[in-house]
C-alpha positions as CSV (number, residue, x, y, z in Angstrom):
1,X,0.0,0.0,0.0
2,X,1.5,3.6,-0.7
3,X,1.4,6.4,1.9
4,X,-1.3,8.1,-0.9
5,X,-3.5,5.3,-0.2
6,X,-2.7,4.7,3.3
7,X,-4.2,8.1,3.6
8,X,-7.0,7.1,1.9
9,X,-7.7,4.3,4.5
10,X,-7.6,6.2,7.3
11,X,-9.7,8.9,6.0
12,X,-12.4,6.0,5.1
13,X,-12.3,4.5,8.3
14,X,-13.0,7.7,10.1
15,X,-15.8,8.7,7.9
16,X,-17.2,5.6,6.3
17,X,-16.3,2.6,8.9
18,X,-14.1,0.0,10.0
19,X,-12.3,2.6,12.4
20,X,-10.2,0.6,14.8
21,X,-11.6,3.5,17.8
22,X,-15.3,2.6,17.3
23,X,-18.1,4.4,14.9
24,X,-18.0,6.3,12.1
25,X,-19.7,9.5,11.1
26,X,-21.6,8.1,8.5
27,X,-22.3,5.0,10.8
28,X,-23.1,7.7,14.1
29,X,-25.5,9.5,11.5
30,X,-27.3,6.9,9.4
31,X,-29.6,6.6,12.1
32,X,-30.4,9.7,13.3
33,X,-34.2,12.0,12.5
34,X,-33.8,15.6,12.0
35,X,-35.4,16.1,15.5
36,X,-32.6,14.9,17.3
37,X,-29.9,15.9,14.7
38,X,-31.5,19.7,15.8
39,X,-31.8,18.7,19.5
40,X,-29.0,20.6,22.2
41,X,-29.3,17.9,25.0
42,X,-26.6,19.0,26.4
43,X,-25.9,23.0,26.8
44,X,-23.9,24.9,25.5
45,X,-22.5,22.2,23.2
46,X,-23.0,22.2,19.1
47,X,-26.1,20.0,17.7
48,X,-25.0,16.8,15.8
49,X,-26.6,18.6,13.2
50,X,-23.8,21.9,13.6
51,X,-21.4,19.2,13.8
52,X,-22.3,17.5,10.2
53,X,-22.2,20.8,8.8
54,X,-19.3,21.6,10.4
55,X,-17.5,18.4,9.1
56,X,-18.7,18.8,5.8
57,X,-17.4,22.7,5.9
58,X,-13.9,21.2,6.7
59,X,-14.0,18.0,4.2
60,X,-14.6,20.7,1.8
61,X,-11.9,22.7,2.9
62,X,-9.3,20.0,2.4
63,X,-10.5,19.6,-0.7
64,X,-10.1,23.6,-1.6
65,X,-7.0,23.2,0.0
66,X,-5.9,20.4,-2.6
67,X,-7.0,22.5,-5.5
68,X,-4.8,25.6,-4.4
69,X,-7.7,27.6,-2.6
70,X,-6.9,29.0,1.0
71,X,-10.1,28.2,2.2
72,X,-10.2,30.3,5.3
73,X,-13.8,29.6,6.2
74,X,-15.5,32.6,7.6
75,X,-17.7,32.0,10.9
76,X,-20.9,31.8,8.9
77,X,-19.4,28.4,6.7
78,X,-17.1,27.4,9.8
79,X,-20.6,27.1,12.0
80,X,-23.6,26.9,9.8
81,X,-27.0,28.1,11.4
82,X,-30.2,26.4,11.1
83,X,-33.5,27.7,9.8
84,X,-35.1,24.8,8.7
85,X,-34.9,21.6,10.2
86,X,-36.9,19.1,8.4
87,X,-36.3,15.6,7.3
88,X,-35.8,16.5,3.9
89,X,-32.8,19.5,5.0
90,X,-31.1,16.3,7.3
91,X,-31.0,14.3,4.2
92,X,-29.4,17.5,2.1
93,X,-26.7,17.9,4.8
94,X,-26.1,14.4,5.3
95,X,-25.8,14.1,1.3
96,X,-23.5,17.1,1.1
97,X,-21.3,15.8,3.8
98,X,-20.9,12.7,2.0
99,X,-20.5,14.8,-1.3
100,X,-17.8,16.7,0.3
101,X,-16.2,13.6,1.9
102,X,-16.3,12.3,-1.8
103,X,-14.4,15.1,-3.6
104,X,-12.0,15.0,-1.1
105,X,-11.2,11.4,-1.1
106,X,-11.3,11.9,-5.1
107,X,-8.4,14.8,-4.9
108,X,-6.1,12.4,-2.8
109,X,-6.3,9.8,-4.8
110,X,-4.6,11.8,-7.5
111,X,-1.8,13.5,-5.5
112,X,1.6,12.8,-6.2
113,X,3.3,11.4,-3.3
114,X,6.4,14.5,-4.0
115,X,3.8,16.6,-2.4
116,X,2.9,15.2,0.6
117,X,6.1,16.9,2.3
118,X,5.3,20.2,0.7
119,X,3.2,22.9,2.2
120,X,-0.4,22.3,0.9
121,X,-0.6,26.3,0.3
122,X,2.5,29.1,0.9
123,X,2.9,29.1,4.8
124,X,0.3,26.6,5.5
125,X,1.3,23.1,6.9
126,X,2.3,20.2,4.9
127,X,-0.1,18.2,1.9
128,X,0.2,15.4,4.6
129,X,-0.2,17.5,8.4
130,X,-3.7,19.1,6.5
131,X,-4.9,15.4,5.3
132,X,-4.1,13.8,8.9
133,X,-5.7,16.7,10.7
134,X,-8.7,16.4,8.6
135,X,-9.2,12.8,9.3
136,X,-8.5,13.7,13.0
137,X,-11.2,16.7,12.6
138,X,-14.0,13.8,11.6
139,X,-12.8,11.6,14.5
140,X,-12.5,14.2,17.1
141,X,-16.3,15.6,16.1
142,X,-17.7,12.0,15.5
143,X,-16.5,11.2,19.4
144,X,-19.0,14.5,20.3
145,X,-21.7,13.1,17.9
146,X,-21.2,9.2,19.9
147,X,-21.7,11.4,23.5
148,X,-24.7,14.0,21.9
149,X,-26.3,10.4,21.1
150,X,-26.2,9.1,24.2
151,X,-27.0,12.2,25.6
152,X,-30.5,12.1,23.5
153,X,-33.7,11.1,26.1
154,X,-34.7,8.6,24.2
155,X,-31.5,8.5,21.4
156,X,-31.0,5.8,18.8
157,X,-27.8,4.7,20.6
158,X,-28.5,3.9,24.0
């Protein structure tokens, strides 16, 4: 296997399954209705919903990233707010997160391993440091969807 898709693994484990630390996003969302992806059961902490957007804004900034854009994501992308929180906008943000997930996964699959050691942008971190700390931002935010879950009276995870 080559570091390019060694990369590729991991990223797929954290957001698709077969993670050696436990649950997915996909897997921690498939399950989910709207009602609770909007709920705040526990205060002052983001919604699983923020959080999906929120992983979606970043997969997508990787992505940018890749394709030479600095993607510094204002507040208003970095933290989406909801106004409408039906079943049919948690599908649409579930589907873009996935979309977002896939473009990204697309773009590493045809880097060049001579950039991995390279900064991914002129004083930004490395091809390599952005890709790992992506995959860590989708673990780190799928452990806070795992606890929002439990957190749920009456959650799909207890």
């Amino acid at each position: 296997m080559t570091e390019i898709e060694r990369i590729q693994d991991q990223h797929k484990r954290a957001f698709e399954g077969e993670a050696w630390h436990g649950p997915s996003v996909q897997e921690l969302l498939k399950d989910v209705p709207a009602s609770d992806a909007a709920a705040h059961p526990i205060s002052g902490a983001h919604s699983i919903w923020e959080l999906a957007l929120h992983i979606a804004a970043w997969e997508g900034a990787g992505w940018r990233r890749l394709k030479g854009d600095r993607a510094e994501l204002p507040d208003e992308e970095d933290w989406t707010r909801l106004s409408d929180t039906s079943e049919d906008a948690w599908r649409k943000t579930r589907d873009n997160l996935k979309k977002q997930y896939d473009e990204l996964q697309l773009a590493i699959s045809h880097l060049d391993v001579s950039r991995l050691d390279q900064p991914i942008l002129d004083g930004m971190s490395s091809v390599y440091v952005t890709l790992q700390g992506v995959i860590q931002h989708d673990l780190y935010h799928a452990g806070q969807i795992a606890i929002l879950k439990k957190a749920l009276v009456g959650g799909t995870n207890r």
